[in-house]
C-alpha positions as CSV (number, residue, x, y, z in Angstrom):
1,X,197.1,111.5,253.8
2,X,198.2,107.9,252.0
3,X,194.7,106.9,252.0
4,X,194.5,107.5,248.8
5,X,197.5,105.6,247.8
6,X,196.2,102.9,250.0
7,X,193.3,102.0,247.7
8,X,195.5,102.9,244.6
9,X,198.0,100.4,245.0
10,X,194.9,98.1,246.2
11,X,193.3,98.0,242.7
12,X,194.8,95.1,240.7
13,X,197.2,95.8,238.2
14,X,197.8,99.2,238.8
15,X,201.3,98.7,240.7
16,X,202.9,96.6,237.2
17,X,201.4,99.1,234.8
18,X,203.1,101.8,236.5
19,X,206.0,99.8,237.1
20,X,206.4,98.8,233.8
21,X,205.8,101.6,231.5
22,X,208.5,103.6,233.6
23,X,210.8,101.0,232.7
24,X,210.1,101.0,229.1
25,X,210.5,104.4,229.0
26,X,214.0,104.6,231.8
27,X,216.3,105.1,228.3
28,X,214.5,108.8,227.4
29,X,216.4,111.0,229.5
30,X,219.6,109.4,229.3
31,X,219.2,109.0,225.3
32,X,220.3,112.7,224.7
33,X,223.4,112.7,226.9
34,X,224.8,109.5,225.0
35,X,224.1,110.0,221.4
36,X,225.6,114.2,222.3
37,X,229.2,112.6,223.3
38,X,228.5,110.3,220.4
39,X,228.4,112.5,217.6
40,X,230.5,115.1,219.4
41,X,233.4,112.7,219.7
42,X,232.8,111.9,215.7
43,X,232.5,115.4,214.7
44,X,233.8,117.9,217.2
45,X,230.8,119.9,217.0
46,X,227.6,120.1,219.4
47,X,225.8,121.7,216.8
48,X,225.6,118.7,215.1
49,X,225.2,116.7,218.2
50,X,222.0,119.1,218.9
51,X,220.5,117.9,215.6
52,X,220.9,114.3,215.7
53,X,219.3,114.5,219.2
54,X,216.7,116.7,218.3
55,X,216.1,114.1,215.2
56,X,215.2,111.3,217.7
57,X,212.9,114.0,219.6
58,X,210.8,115.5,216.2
59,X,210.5,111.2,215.3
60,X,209.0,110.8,218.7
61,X,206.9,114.0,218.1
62,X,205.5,113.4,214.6
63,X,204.0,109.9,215.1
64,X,202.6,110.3,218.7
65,X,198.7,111.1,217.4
66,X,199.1,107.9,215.1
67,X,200.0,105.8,217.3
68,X,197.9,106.6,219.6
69,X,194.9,105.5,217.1
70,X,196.7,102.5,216.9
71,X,196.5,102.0,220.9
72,X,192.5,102.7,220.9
73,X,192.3,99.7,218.3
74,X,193.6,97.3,220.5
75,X,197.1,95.0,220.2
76,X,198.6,97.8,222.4
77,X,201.0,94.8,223.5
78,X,202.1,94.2,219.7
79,X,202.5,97.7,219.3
80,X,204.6,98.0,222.5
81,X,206.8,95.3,221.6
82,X,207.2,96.1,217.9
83,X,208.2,99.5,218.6
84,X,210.4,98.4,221.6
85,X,212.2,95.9,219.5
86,X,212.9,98.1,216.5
87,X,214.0,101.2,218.8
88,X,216.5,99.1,219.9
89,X,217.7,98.1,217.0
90,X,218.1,101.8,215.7
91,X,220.0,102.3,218.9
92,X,222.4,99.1,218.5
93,X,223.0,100.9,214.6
94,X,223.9,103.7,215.9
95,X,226.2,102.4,218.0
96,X,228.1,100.4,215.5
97,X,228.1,103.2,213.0
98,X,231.7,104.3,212.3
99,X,232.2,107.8,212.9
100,X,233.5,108.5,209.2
101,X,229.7,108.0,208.2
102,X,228.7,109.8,211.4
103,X,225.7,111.3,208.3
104,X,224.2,108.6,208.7
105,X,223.2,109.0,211.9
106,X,220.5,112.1,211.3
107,X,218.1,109.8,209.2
108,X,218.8,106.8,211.5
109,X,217.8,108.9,214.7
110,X,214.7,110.0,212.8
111,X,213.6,107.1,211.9
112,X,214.2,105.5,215.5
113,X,212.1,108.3,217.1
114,X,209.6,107.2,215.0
115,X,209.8,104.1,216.7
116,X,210.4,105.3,220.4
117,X,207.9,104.0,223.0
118,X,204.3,104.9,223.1
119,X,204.1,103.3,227.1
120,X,203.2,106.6,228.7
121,X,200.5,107.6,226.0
122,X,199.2,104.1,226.6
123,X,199.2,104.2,230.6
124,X,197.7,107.3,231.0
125,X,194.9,106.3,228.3
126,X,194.6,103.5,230.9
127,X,194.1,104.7,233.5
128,X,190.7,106.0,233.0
129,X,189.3,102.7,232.7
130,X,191.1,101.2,236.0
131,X,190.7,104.1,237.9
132,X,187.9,106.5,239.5
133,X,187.2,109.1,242.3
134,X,189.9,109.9,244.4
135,X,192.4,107.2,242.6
136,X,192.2,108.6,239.6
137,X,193.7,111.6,240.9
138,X,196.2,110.0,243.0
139,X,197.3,107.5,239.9
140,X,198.0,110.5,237.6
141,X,200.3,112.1,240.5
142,X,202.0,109.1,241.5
143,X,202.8,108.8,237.5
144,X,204.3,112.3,237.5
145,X,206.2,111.7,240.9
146,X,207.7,108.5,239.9
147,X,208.6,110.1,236.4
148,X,211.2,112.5,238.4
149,X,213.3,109.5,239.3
150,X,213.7,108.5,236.0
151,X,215.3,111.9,235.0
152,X,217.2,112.1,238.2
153,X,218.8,107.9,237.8
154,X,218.7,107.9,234.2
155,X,221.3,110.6,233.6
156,X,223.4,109.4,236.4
157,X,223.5,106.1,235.0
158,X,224.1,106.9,231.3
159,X,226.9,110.0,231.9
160,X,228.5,107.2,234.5
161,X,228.8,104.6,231.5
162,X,229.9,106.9,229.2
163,X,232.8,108.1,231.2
164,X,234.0,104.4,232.1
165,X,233.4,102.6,229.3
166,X,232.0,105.5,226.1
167,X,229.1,106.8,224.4
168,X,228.7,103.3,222.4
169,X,228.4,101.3,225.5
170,X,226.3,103.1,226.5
171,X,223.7,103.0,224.0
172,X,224.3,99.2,223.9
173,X,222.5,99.2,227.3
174,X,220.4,101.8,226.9
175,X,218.9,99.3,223.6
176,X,218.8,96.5,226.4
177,X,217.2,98.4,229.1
178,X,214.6,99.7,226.5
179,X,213.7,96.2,225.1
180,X,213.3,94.5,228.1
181,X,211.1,97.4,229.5
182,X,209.4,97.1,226.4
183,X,208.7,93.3,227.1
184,X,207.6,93.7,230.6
185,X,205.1,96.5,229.7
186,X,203.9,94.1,226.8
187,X,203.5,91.2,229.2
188,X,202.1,93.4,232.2
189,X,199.1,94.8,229.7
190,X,198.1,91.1,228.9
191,X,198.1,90.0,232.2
192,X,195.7,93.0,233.2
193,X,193.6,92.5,230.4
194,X,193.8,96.0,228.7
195,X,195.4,95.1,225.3
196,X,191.5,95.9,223.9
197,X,190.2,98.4,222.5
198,X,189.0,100.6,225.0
199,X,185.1,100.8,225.4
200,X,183.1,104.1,224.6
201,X,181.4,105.2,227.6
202,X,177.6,106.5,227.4
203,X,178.3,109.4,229.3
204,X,181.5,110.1,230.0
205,X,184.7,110.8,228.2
206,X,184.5,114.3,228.8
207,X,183.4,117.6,226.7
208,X,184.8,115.8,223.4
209,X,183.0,112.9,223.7
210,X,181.8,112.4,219.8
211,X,181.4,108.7,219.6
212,X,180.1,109.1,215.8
213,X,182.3,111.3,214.9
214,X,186.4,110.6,213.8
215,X,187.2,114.4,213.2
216,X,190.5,115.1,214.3
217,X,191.0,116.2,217.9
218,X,192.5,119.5,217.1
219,X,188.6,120.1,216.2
220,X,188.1,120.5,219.8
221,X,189.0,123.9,221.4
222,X,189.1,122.6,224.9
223,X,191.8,119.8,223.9
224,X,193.9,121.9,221.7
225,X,194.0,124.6,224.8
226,X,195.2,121.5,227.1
227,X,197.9,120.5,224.4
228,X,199.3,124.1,224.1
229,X,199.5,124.1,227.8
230,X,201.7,121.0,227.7
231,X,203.6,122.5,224.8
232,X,204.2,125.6,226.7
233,X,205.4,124.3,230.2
234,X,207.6,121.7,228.9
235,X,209.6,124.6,227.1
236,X,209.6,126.6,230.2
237,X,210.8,123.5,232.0
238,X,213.6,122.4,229.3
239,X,214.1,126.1,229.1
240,X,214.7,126.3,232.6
241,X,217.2,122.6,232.7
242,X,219.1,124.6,230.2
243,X,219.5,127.7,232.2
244,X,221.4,125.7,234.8
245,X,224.1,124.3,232.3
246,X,224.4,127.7,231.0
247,X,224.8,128.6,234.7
248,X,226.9,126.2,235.6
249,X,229.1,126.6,232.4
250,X,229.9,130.0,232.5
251,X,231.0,129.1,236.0
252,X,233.5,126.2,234.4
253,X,232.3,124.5,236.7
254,X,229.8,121.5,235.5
255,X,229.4,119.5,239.0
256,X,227.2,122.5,240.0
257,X,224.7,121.0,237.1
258,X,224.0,117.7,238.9
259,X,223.1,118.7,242.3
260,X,221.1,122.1,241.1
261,X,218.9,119.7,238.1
262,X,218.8,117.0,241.6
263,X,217.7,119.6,244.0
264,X,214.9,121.3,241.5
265,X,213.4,117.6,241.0
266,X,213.4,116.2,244.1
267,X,211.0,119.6,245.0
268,X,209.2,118.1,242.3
269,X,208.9,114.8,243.4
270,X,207.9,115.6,246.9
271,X,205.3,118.1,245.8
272,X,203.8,115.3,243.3
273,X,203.4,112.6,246.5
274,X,201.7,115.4,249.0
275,X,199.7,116.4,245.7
276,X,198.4,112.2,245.3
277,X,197.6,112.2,248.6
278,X,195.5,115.2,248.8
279,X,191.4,114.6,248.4
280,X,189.3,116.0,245.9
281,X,189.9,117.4,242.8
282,X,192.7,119.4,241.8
283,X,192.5,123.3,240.9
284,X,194.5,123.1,237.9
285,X,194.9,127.0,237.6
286,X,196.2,127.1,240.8
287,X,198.8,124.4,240.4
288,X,199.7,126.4,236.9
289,X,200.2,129.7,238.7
290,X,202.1,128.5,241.5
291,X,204.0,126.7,239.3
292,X,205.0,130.3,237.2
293,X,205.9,132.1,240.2
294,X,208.4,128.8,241.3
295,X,210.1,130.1,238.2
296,X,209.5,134.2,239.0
297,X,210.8,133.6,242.4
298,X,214.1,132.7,241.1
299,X,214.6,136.3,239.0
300,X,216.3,138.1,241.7
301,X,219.0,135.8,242.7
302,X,220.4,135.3,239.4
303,X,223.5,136.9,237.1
304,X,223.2,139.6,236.3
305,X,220.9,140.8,238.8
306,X,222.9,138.9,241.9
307,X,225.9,137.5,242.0
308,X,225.9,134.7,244.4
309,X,229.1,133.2,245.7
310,X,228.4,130.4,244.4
311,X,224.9,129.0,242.9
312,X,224.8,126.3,245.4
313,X,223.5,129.5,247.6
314,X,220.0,129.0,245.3
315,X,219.4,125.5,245.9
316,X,216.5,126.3,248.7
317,X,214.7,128.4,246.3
318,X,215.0,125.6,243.4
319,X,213.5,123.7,245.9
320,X,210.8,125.4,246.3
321,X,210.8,126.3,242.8
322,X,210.2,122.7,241.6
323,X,207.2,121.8,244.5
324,X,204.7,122.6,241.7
325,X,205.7,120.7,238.7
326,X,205.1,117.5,239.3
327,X,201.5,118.7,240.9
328,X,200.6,120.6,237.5
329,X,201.6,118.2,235.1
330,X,199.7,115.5,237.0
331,X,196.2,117.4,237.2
332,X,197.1,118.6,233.3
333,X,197.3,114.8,232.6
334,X,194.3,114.0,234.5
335,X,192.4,117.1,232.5
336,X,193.0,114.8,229.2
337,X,191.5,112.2,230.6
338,X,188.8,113.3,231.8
339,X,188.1,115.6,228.7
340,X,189.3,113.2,225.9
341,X,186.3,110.8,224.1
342,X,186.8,107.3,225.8
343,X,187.7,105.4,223.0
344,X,190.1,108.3,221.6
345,X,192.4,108.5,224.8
346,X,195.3,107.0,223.8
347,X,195.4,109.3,220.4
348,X,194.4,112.3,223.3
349,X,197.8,111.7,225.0
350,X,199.6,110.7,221.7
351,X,198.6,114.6,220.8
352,X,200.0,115.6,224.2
353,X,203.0,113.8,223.3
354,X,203.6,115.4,220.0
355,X,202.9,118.9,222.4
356,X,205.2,117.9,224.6
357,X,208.0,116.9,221.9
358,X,207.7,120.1,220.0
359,X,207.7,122.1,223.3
360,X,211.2,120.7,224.0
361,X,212.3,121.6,220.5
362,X,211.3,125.0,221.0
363,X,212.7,125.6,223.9
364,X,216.6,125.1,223.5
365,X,216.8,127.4,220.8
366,X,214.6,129.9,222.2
367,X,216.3,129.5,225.9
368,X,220.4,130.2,223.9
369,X,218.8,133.3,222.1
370,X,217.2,134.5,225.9
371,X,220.6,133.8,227.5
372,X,223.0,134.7,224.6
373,X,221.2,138.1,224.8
374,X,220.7,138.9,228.5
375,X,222.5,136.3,230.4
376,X,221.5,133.8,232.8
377,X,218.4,135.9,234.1
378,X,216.8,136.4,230.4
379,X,216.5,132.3,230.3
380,X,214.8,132.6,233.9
381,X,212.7,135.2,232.3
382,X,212.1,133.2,229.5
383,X,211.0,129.9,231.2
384,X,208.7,131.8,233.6
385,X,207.3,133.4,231.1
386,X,206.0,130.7,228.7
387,X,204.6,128.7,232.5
388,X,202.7,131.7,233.0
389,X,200.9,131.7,229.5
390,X,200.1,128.2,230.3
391,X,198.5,129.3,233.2
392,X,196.6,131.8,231.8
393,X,195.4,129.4,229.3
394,X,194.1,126.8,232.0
395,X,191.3,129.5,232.9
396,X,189.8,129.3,229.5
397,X,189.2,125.6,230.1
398,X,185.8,124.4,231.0
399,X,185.1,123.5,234.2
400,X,184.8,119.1,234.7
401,X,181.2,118.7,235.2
402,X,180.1,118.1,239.2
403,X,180.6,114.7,240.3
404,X,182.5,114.2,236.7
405,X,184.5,112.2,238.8
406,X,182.4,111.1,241.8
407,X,181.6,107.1,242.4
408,X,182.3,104.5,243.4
409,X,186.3,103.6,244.5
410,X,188.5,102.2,242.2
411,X,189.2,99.2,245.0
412,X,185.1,98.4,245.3
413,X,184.7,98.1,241.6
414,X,188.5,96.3,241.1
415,X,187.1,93.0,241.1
416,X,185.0,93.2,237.6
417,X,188.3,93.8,235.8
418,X,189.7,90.4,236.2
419,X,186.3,89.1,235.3
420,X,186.0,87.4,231.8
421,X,184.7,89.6,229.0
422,X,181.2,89.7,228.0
423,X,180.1,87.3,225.1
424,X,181.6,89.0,222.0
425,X,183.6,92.2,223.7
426,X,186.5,93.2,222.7
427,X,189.5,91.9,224.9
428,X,189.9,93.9,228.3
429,X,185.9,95.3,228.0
430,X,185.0,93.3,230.6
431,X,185.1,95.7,233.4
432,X,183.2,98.2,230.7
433,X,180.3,95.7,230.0
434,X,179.9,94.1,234.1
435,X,176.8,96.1,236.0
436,X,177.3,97.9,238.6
437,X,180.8,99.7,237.3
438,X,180.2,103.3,238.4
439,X,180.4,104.0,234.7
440,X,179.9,107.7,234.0
């Protein structure tokens, strides 16, 4: 079953990348628990807190297609660093702002997000070019596996500073951890190679391949499908994180939130490493259903339909619940990719970003009004609900053409990428311009 992680991990650079961009993006799931006992503490209200949050979310959202234009330009390092660096400025502000101008703090988390790190619209861009066959899948699953730990450390981490030391301490570190990821993901693209822009394929890229064209991608029906499935399961998922606080709140008791959120993403984690390791390509409508009735399965054993003892009784079910996630968002990721023009990746995934984003501000609202109105089982509802239209949406995609994906290993064609480029390509082309590629 690890053979395909085997020749992953063999194929150079691959291991830093991943590293790397997880590191520069370790602050994002933390971010929201610091600035919300931030502005709380400076204005008593979570209302409040929500917005200045959610401000640091909609910057992130807004400038994800830009930037991802940027990325297929080339200077992706520059652009990591630049953004890295002026993030964690915004953050150190924020920090030192007294709380009598707490105001201030709205447009200073807007313009922040706007800033926030572009390393996982870059990576996945990426790895396209570095990856093929069986890797490709397994890359895009590791990626989604290995994301779980961030938002099962990161939160630890950040709610452990702020109750030793505050919220301002800990967005002081969360501005360090954030630049120096930014820095290693900066210097780990230049040593690959892949700060270029990234070479247009003859044949591949996908169904939206248009190398003469720069209409925007929401011109392409098959794309926008993808990105309203990424919009929709992220606010099933966030709709679903905050039906476990409600949970747990109405309870009065808010240790139960920790070791439910833990238990639902380790399921998560280990169904994204049996999912890498699995050959061939993956069924994406499949993963989306059985991802929806994770969610369904949970209807019946929740208030007011049961009333547990206590809702550590659940924990097998969210579980079981979460074995699907990590699987579907990997083979969702992996349908960009594949369907995305070549040279347009990186704005592909900054438009999956800006998807994701928006599904997340959705979602809280949306989730309070389910709960507020039905209790704990309307947000179960709810989040189920909006996974299952994804789902449905994933069978009007087009099917990747046969052998789309075929060819040679990743590991037999590795060696061309730390080749030097071509006489007059761009920076990181070389593996593009060498024969013998198993170019599509």
């Amino acid at each position: 079953m690890l053979a395909n992680y085997r020749r992953l991990f063999a194929v150079p650079h691959v291991l830093s990348l991943l590293s790397w961009s997880l590191a520069a993006r370790f602050y994002t799931p933390g971010l929201m628990i610091a600035v919300t006992f931030l502005v709380e503490g400076w204005t008593g209200s979570y209302t409040l807190a929500g917005l200045v949050a959610g401000a640091f979310t909609l910057g992130m959202a807004l400038v994800g297609p830009l930037r991802g234009r940027m990325a297929d330009r080339g200077g992706t390092d520059r652009l990591v660093l630049v953004c890295g660096l002026v993030f964690s400025v915004g953050l150190v502000a924020l920090a030192l702002l007294p709380g009598s101008l707490w105001w201030l703090s709205l447009p200073l988390a807007l313009v922040t997000g706007l800033f926030g790190t572009p390393a996982n619209q870059i990576v996945r861009a990426l790895w396209p070019r570095l990856t093929r066959g069986p890797e490709r899948q397994a890359v895009y699953a590791a990626e989604a596996t290995t994301q779980e730990l961030l938002f099962i450390f990161s939160p630890v981490l950040i709610a452990g500073v702020v109750a030793a030391a505050g919220p301002r301490w800990a967005l002081f570190l969360l501005a360090a951890l954030g630049f120096l990821g930014s820095v290693g993901f900066a210097w780990s693209l230049r040593r690959a190679g892949v700060t270029g822009p990234a070479p247009a394929e003859a044949d591949g890229g996908g169904a939206a391949e248009d190398t003469r064209s720069r209409r925007s991608l929401l011109f392409h029906p098959a794309l926008c499908a993808v990105f309203a499935m990424c919009l929709l399961m992220v606010s099933g998922v966030i709709g679903m994180d905050l039906v476990i606080v409600a949970w747990a709140n109405e309870l009065d008791a808010p240790q139960y939130v920790m070791v439910m959120a833990s238990v639902w993403a380790a399921g998560s984690l280990v169904g994204g490493v049996v999912a890498g390791a699995l050959r061939g390509r993956p069924r994406l409508a499949l993963r989306s259903f059985a991802a929806a009735f994770g969610l369904a399965i949970l209807i019946p054993f929740v208030p007011p339909v049961t009333h547990l003892p206590s809702p550590l009784f659940i924990t097998p079910l969210l579980f079981v619940s979460g074995l699907a996630l990590a699987p579907t968002l990997a083979a969702v990721m992996g349908r960009v990719g594949d369907m995305a023009p070549s040279h347009r990746r990186a704005e592909a995934f900054g438009w999956t970003a800006t998807a994701m984003g928006t599904g997340g501000a959705i979602a809280g609202p949306l989730s309070g009004a389910l709960i507020d109105g039905n209790g704990i089982v309307g947000g179960v509802i709810g989040a189920a609900g909006l996974v299952m239209v994804a789902a449905v949406l994933s069978l009007f995609l087009p099917r990747p053409a046969p052998g789309s994906d075929d060819g040679p290993s990743a590991a037999e064609v590795a060696p061309v990428l730390d080749a030097p480029p071509v006489h007059g390509a761009a920076p990181g082309a070389g593996a593009a311009a060498a024969p013998h590629d198993g170019r599509r």
